[in-house]
Each structure stands twice: as structure tokens, then as C-alpha cells.
N, C-alpha and C positions, 0 to 999 in steps of 0.2 A: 215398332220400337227396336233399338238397335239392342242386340244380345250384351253387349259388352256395357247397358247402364243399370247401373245398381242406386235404384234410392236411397237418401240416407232413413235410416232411424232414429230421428233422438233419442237419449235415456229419458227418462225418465225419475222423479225425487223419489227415490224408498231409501227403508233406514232398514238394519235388524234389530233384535232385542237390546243388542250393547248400543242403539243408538250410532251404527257407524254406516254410511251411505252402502247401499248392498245394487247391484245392478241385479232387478228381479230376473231376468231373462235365463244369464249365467246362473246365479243362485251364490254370488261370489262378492265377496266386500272390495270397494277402492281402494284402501288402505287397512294396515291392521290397528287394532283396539289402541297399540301404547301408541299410534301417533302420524298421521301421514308426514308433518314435516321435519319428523324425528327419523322417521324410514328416510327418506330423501337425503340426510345429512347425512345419517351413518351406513348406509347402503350406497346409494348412486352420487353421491361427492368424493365420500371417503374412497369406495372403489374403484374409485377411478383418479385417485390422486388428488382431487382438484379441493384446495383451490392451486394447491403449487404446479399443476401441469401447466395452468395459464398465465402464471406468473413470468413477464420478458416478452410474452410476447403480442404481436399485433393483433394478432385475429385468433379465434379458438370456436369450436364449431363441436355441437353437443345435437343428437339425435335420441329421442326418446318413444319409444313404440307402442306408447297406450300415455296419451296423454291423461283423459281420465277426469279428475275435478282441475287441475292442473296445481296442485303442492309440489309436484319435483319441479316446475319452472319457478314458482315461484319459492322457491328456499333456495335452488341454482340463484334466480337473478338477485336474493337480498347478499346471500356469499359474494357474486361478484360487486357487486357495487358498494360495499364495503369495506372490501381488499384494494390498501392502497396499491399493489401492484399489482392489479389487475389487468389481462389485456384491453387494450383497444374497444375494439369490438367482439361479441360474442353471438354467435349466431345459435339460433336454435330450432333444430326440426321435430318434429311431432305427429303420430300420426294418430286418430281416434275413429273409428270406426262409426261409435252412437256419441257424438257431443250432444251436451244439455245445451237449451237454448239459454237466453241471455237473462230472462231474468230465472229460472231455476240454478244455474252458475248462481248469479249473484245471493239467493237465498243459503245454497252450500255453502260458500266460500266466507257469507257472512258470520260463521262459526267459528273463523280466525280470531287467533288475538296476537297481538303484537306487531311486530314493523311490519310482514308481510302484507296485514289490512292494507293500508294505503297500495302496496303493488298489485292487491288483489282490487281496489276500485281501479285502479288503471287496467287492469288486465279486461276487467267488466266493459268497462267502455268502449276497447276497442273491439269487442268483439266479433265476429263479423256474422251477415247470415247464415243458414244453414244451409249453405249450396256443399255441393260434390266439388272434390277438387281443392286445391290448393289457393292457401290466405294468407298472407303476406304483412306481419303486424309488424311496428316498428315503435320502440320507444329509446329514452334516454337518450332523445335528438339524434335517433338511428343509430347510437352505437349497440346496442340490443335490437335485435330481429328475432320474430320468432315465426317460424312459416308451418302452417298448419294442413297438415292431409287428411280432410274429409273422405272417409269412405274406407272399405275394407285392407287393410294393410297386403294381404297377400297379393293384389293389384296395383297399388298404389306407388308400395317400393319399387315396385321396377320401374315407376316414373318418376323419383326423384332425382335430381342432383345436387349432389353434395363433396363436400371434402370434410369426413368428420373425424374427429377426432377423440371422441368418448362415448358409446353408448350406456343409456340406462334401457336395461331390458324390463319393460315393467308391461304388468297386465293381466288379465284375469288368468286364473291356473290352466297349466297347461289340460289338465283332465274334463275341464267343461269350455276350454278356448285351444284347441293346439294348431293351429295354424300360426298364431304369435308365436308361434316357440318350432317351428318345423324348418329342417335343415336347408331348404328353400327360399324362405325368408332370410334366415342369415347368410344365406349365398350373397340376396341382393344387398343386406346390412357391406359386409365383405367389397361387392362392389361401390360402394359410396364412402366408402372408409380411406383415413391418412395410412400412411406411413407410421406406425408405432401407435397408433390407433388402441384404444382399452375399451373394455365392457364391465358390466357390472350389475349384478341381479340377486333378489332375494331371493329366485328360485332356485336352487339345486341341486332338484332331481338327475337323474344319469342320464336319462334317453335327452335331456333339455343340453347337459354338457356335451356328450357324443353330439348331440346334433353343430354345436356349436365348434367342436371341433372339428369335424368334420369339413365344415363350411371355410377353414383356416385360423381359427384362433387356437391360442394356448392357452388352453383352460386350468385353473385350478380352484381351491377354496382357502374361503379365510371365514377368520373367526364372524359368530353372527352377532346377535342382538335382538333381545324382549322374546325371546322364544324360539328364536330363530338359532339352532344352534350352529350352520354355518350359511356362509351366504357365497355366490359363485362370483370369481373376477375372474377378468382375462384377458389377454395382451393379443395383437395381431399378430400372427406367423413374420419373422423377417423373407423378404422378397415379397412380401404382399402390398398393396396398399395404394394409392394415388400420392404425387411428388406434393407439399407441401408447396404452395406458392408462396412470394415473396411481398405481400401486400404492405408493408411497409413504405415499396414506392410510388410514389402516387405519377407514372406518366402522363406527361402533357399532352394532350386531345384535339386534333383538330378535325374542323366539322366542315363539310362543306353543305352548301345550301341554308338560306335563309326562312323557312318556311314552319308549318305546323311541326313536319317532323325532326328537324335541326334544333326546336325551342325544348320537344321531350328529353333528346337526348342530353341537351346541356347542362338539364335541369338538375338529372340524375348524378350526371359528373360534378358539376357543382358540389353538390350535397355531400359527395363523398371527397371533396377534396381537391377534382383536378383543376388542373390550367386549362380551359379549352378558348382555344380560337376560332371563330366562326365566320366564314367568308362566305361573302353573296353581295353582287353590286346590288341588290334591291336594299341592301342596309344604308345607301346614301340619298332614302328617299326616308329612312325611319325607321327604329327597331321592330313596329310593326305593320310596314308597308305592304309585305306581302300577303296582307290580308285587309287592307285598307280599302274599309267602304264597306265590307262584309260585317252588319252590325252581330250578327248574330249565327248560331250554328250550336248542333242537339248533338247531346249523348246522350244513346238510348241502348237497352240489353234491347238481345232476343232472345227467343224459346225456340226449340222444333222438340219436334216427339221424340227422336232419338238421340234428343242431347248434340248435338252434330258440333265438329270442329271449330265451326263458324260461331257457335252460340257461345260455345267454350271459351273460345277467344274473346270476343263481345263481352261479354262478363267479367273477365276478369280485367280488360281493358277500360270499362266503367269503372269497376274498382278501384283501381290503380289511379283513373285522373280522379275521383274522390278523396283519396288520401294525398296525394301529391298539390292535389288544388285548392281545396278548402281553406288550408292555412293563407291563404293570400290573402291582397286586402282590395276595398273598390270593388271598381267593374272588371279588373282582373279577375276575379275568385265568381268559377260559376254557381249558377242558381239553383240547387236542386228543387225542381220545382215538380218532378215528377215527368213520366211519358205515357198517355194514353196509347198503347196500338191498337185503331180500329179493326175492327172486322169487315172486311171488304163484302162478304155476301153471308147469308144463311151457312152455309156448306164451311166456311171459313171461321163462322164463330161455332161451328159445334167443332172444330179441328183444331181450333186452341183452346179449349174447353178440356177436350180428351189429352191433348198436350201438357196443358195443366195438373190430372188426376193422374197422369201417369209420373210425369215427373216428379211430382210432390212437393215441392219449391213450396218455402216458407210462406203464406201470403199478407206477412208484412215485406216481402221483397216482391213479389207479383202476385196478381188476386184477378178475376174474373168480375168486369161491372157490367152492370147492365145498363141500357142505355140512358135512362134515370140518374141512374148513378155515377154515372162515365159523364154526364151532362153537367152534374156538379161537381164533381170532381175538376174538369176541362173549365169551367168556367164559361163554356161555347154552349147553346143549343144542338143538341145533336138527336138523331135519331136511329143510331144505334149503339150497339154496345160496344167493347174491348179489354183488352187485356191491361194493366194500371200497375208500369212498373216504379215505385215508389223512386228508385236509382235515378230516374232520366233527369239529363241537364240541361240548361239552357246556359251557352257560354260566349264571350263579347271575344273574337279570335285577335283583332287584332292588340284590345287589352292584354289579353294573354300572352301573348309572344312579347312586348312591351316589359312585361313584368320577368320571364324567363331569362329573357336577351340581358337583363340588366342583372342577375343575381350575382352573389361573390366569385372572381375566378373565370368570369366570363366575357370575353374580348370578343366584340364585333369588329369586322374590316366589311368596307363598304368595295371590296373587288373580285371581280369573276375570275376564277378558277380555268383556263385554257387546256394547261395538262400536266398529268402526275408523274413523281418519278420518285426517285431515293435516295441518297445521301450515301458519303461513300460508311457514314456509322449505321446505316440501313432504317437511318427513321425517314418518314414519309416528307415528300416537297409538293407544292403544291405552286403551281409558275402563271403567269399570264399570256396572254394572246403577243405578248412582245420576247416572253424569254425569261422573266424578270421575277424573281423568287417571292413569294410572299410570303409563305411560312412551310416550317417544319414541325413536325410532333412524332413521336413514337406512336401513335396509336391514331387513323382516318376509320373516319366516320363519312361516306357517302349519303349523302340524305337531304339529296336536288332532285328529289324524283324521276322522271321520267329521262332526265339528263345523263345519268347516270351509266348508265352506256356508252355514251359518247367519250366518259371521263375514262372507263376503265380501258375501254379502246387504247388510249393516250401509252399505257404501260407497255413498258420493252418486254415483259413477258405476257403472251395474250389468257385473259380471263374467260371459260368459257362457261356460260351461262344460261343455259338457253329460256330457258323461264325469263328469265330480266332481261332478254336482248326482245323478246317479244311484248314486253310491255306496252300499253298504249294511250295514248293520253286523251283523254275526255273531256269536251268544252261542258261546261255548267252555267244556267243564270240560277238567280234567286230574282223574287220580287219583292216591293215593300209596299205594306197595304196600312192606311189610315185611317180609325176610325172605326167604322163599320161593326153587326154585330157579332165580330167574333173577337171586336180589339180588345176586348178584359179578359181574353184568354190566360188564365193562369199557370197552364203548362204545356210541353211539346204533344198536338198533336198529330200520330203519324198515322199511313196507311199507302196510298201509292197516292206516295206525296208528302208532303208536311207540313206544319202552321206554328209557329212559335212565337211565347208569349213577347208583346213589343219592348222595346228598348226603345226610349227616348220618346214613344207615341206611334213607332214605326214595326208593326207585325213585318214578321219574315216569313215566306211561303217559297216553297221551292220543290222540285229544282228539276232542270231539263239537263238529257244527258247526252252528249253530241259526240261519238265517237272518230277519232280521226279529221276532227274539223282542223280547218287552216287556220280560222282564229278564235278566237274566246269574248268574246262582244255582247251586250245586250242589245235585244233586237224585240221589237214589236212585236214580231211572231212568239219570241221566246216567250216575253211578259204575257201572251194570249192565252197561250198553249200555260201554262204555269196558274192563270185566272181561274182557268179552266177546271184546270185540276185542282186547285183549290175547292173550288165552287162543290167540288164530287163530292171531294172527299169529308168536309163540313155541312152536307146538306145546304146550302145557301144558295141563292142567286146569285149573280157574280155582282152585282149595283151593292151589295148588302156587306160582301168584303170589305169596302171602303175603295175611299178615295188613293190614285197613285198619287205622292207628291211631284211636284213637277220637276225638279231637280235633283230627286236622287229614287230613282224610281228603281233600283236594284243595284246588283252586283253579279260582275262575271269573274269565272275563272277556270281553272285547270284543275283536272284529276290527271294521277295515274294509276294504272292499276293493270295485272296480270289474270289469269285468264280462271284462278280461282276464287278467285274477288277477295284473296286474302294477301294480308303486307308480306312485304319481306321484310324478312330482323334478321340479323346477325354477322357470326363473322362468316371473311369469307376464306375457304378452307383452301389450304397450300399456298395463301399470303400474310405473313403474320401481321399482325396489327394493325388490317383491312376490315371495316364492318360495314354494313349496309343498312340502311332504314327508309325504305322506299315503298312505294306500290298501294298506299293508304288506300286508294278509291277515294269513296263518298266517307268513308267513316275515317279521317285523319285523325281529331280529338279524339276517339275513339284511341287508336293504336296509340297516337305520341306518348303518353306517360309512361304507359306498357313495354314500349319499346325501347325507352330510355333505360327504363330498369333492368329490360332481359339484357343489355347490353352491356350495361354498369355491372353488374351482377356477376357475369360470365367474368370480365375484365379484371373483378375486385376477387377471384374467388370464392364467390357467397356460396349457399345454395340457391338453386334457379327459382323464381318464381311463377315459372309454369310447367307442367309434366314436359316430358321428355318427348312423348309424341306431336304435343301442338310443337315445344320448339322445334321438331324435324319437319314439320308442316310448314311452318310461315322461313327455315332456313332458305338464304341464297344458294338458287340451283339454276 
């Protein structure tokens, strides 16, 4: 196990004698007796100005350090959506060390009364599992985000991003919790903080204000309430703080590449607003050509023992096409239908077994079956067991780009991109193989996979890259198998290999991976070698798969990918409003949601929806 992963804990339901939630561990109550959403108003709103600090304007961005049962989000989000001059959007960060699960939340919270109930069954709903790491909620048709840090705050903070503009210091006391409250912590508070930036806390002991001084804020006290004779606020130091962006304007986005990862990105700029144009001659064959014929294709998490990079990203990349995908309608919107991962030997299922008890993962989000159970669950015969993550998807690719490609704000052009350059007002041009402009935007989006190289080549000042100039592209078949008995397959089964449940009467089994091939073709051999491994990986005979139809007996195509099988996202650094989103590999749905949002996000000034670490991970280098 890697030193640096920490289990969560959930809380657990206790009350004290005054009937008010008590976290046994601490030995310290959630809120006080006269009231959590009375603390909330007259402590962490009033404190900090609000609601008149976000009065005018677009964006307004609130960081809270012990979420807790969540009463200061919910009395923050009824204030704002009340106030008719409220801002725009209102982001909210939070961090909680022990979250309750989903339905003990629902049991606390059901003690509300008044308008909050209803924000509190919406808060219920979305809530997400109990993984490590950061959750990315979105309500009020995304003008409210609320991004939550699972796990010990004194780690966590240093992997936030944000631009905040108000903390609520809240959390168990400093004398049975002082790490919430320790001059290190608010270093990193300090770091994530605006310009003019305020705080605000019931607690105001001296070593809690020293510390907070210390760290750049200018501390003092104001009067308190219910017992509380004062309470501590505080303003940022002048010269401290990050530049306030300008999100008001919504720049125009152009995309190049028509593919899995051009449809995430679009989607994301959509929703918030932009103009994006998206170029790729393969739009003159259809919005979803470049995935035409490809009926089928899996989101699946992973696990490893030491929580590893790779899994981290997978995970939250499920997630993300979850919440972005669901709402669709049709054969656009995938199937959650679950992912078995088998255990390829003895040795392999006691290794995710121990990967399991060590990690601790909810097992309504992955569970251990037995083969028995794995059997019905897959709806396949099988004779052994696996891991059954409830998240996996089975999604229809070229449906989906169909529905993407078409949303509000989004212009397809059916022409190929030659080479880049820039306008003498420095927004980006994008020209063809004759000369001939085809579009401009303030803000490029690379996201033609493996081409992408070639394009940045094209610039008068050279891109140096070395990770992306070494990318390399991977021929892939799939096969389609009919009938046979594994066709009532009900959901993705994987292992070295794959099987997903039919579309149309037509299983999917894949996939072979052809590194540096000259073309991307379905071939005999491929379909053999793919039967093949089907046949392993389900226990079956190969006659037992089913029949190939005769006319559409698979689909080929193209991966790219870099040398640590992880994408690349973002901007690229010392070209302003140059991004990248390439290098998917095998797992493209996977990344696209994901990558639209880290992308959007960075762009819009949000906070980031992944730690600081993975974003340096997957950055263009």
C-alpha cells in the first residue's frame, strides 16, 4: 500500500443528552444547541458580509473546512437563491474528513424544517459515494457547484484549487481536532484565497487567531450570539491573494478534432455558455462518423492496492461521464448497467480481495462476487469470480457524439485544420491545406489526438513537448458476436479482454491492440485473435459465442496514447489560450467528460475538480 493513502471513516449517527448530533470519536457536537442554521446565518454569512459581498457580481466562491451534517451549505445556498441580486454562479468548497453516508445524512438532515428540506432532499440525492478525493456536485442548472474533499483536510488542502472569496472556519474544537485550526492549514486557506478575501468563525481562542494571523489574515472580533460572547472575523492582508478573474466573458472556443474527446470538451463549454466551433472533415460524413459502426464501448473504474494515479483518475472520470451523461435521452445516454472485473487467476482474485480490505471503498460502489454470484449478477455463465463495480457503463459512441455535437452554442464545420497561427488581436486562426481561414477564437482546444503534433509543429513559435511529440497511435478491432450463450449478458464483462452487453442483438468483444500499425482495418486474424480471447475470458467455447454477422462483423479504429497510459488535459503553458485533450488510449469515454470539465473549469475560474497532483499528472509536457 502506498504510505500516502488514508481510508475514509464515516461518522457515524450519535446524539448527546440535548439530543444534538455529537461526533463520538471527538466527544464534540456538529452544531450548538440554539441552532445549526442559526450558527450559519449569524456567524458564517454575517461574517463574512454575505449576502451583500455577492451582490453585482458573476461568480463568488465560498470554502468551508468541516462540512459536517452540511447546514452552512444549505442556509448559504437558501440566502443565495433568494437574493434577487445574487451572483451568477456560486461555487462552494468543502472539506470533511468523516462524511456520513447517504442514508444517515438523510436521517439528520431530516430534522429540518422549513425551506432548507427540500435543498436538503436535493443535497440527499446527489450525493456521492464514499471514495477519497474530491466530488463535484452541481445543482441550480450548474449555477451552484459544490466540490467536496473526502479525507483529512491537512492533505487535502494542498490539493485544492480555488479562487475563494469567503471562508467559513468551522469544525470540531480546536482542543480535541487542532489540525483544522493549525497555522499550516491556513497557509494553504491563504493560498487558495482572492484578493480581499474574508473569514469567519465561532471559534476565538488566541492561539486559533495568532495562527490565522500569522498565515496573512487580519484578525479581529465581533460581537457573538446564544452564548457565544464573541465570534472571530477577518479580512486578507492587502498584497496577498490570487487576481480575481473576469468570468463575465464568456470567450469563443474553438475545437479542433471531431472525435470522443472534442464531443467532452464541447459539452462542458456548452453548458457554461461558450460559442464553440469544431472542426474535422470527418463532420462531412455525420456528427457521429467518427465512431460509426462502433456500436458499443465500456466505462469501467479500477482499484489497485495503493489507490495509484491511474485509478484516481478512472474514478473520477466514471463519475464525471455519470453526471454529464445521464441526463440525455435515447441511445445517447449510457447504460449503467454495472462492470464485472474478472479475476484472471487464483493469485489475482486473492490481490483484489486484499485491494478491497485495504482500501475500504463503499461496497455499494465495488463489492467482491463470487463466482456464483458474479454469474448472476453478468447474466453470462461463469466460473469464476470478480470484482462488481456498480458504476460501469455500457455507452452507444457514435449516439453520443450525435447528441454532444448538437447541443446549444455548438457549430460543426466539416474541414481539416492544415495549420495554426494568430490574428494580429492574438486570438487563435485555424487555416487549411490551401491558405484559407476558417475560423478564429480566443481560446483552442487541440483534441485530434495523435495529430496533434503535426498541428502544433505549424506555429511560428515552436511547442516543446516531449511527452506529446512521443505519442503513438494504436490500431484496435472490436468484434460482434450474435446470439450465443453469453448474448443476455447484462453488463460489461472485463478481464484481458471484454464482452458487453448487445445492442441491437449485436455483443461487443474486444479488442486487439496494434501498436504503430500502417492501417487500422479489420482483418480475419484480428476477429480470431479477439474469439479467442473472448472465449478465455467467459469460460465458453468459441461456437458458443455466437454467430459473426456477415456484414458487419466489427469495427476498427485508432487509439492514441503516451507512454503512461494516461491522457493529456490542459492548457499549454507559455501559449495563452492553447489547451490540449489528447492521448485517451483505450479508455476515451472514460477521460472525455473529465476533461471537458478540468478544462472548462480552469477557463471559467471554478475550483478544479481534481487534486492538484493528478492535474500535474495528466498536464501537457
Amino acid at each position: 500500500m502506498s504510505s500516502n493513502y488514508q481510508p475514509l471513516t464515516p461518522a457515524t449517527v450519535a446524539f448527546n443528552e440535548q439530543g444534538v448530533p455529537v461526533h463520538p470519536h471527538y466527544g464534540d457536537v456538529y452544531h450548538p444547541p440554539w441552532g445549526a442554521l442559526e450558527q450559519a446565518a449569524r456567524v458564517f454569512l454575517r461574517g463574512n458580509g454575505l449576502p451583500q459581498r455577492w451582490q453585482g457580481r458573476d461568480t463568488f466562491t465560498v470554502c468551508e473546512t468541516g462540512f459536517g451534517l452540511g447546514h452552512n451549505f444549505l442556509a448559504l445556498w437558501q440566502s443565495w437563491r433568494t437574493d434577487p441580486q445574487r451572483c451568477r454562479h456560486l461555487h462552494v468548497v468543502s472539506f470533511e474528513a468523516h462524511p456520513f453516508n447517504r442514508g444517515d445524512l438523510a436521517q439528520l438532515l431530516g430534522r429540518l424544517t422549513g425551506a432548507e428540506c427540500g435543498l436538503a432532499d436535493q443535497l440527499i440525492q446527489a450525493w456521492p459515494p464514499l471514495l477519497p478525493g474530491l466530488h463535484r456536485l452541481e445543482f441550480e442548472g450548474g449555477h451552484l457547484t459544490l466540490t467536496l474533499a473526502f479525507g483529512q483536510i491537512e492533505r487535502l488542502a494542498r490539493q485544492v484549487t480555488a479562487r475563494v472569496d469567503a471562508f467559513f472556519l468551522d469544525g470540531f474544537a480546536p482542543r480535541v481536532n487542532p489540525q483544522m485550526w493549525s497555522r499550516s492549514l491556513f497557509g494553504q486557506l491563504v493560498r487558495i484565497a482572492s484578493v480581499g478575501a474574508t473569514a469567519a468563525s465561532w471559534c476565538c481562542a488566541g492561539e486559533v487567531r495568532r495562527s490565522l494571523r500569522d498565515a496573512g489574515f487580519l484578525v479581529s472580533k465581533a460581537a457573538g450570539y446564544g452564548g457565544k460572547r464573541e465570534i472571530m472575523v477577518a479580512t486578507l492582508r492587502p498584497g496577498l491573494g490570487r487576481p480575481v478573474v473576469d468570468t463575465r466573458r464568456r470567450d469563443p472556443v474553438m475545437i479542433v478534432g471531431g472525435g470522443i474527446a472534442a464531443a467532452g470538451v464541447a459539452q462542458a463549454l456548452s453548458l457554461r455558455g461558450h460559442a464553440v466551433t469544431v472542426l474535422d472533415p470527418v463532420f462531412t460524413a455525420g456528427l457521429g462518423a467518427a465512431q460509426r459502426g462502433h456500436i458499443a464501448v465500456a466505462l469501467s473504474p479500477v482499484i489497485s492496492r495503493g489507490d495509484d494515479l491511474r485509478a484516481r483518475l478512472a474514478r473520477a472520470g466514471v463519475s464525471r461521464a455519470l453526471q454529464r451523461w445521464q441526463g440525455l435521452t435515447g441511445r445517447a445516454r449510457p447504460w449503467r448497467c454495472g462492470t464485472l472485473q474478472l479475476a484472471t487467476t487464483q493469485a489475482d482474485a486473492l490481490e483484489q480481495q486484499r485491494a478491497l480490505k485495504e482500501l475500504a471503498f463503499p461496497s455499494d460502489w465495488v463489492k467482491w462476487l463470487d463466482a456464483e454470484a458474479a454469474a448472476q449478477q453478468a447474466g453470462v455463465p461463469l466460473s469464476r469470480g470478480g470484482l462488481w463495480f456498480a458504476d460501469g457503463q455500457r455507452a452507444q459512441p457514435e449516439r453520443l457524439l450525435e447528441a454532444l455535437f448538437t447541443l446549444p452554442e455548438v457549430y460543426c464545420i466539416g474541414k481539416a485544420v492544415a495549420r495554426l497561427g494568430q490574428t494580429d488581436t492574438g486570438d487563435w486562426a485555424a487555416f487549411d491545406a490551401q491558405g484559407s481561414l476558417l475560423a478564429t477564437a480566443t481560446q483552442l482546444v487541440l483534441a485530434n489526438s495523435s495529430a496533434v503534433s503535426s498541428l502544433l509543429a505549424t506555429l511560428t513559435q515552436p511547442v516543446s513537448l516531449p511527452k506529446v511529440a512521443a505519442m503513438r497511435r494504436i490500431a484496435g478491432q472490436v468484434a460482434y458476436f450474435q446470439g450465443g450463450k453469453a448474448g443476455e449478458a447484462h453488463s460489461v464483462v472485463a478481464g484481458n479482454g471484454y464482452w458487453l452487453p448487445a445492442v441491437t442483438g449485436l455483443c461487443t468483444a474486444g479488442s486487439t491492440y496494434l501498436p504503430d500499425a500502417e492501417a487500422s482495418r479489420l482483418s480475419e486474424k484480428a476477429l480470431a485473435q479477439i474469439a479467442q480471447q473472448a472465449s478465455a475470458l467467459l469460460g465458453l467455447a468459441q461456437q458458443d459465442l455466437g454467430a459473426r454477422p456477415g456484414n458487419n462483423k466489427g469495427w476498427a479504429g485508432w487509439r492514441a496514447a503516451v507512454s503512461d497510459r494516461l491522457p493529456v488535459i490542459g492548457r499549454i503553458d507559455g501559449y495563452p489560450g492553447l489547451w490540449l485533450a489528447s492521448g485517451y488510449g483505450s479508455r476515451g469515454l472514460t477521460w472525455s467528460a473529465l476533461a471537458g470539465d478540468v478544462i472548462a473549469a480552469e477557463l471559467r475560474g471554478e475550483p478544479a475538480i481534481l487534486e492538484r497532483e493528478l492535474l500535474r499528472k495528466i498536464a501537457p509536457r
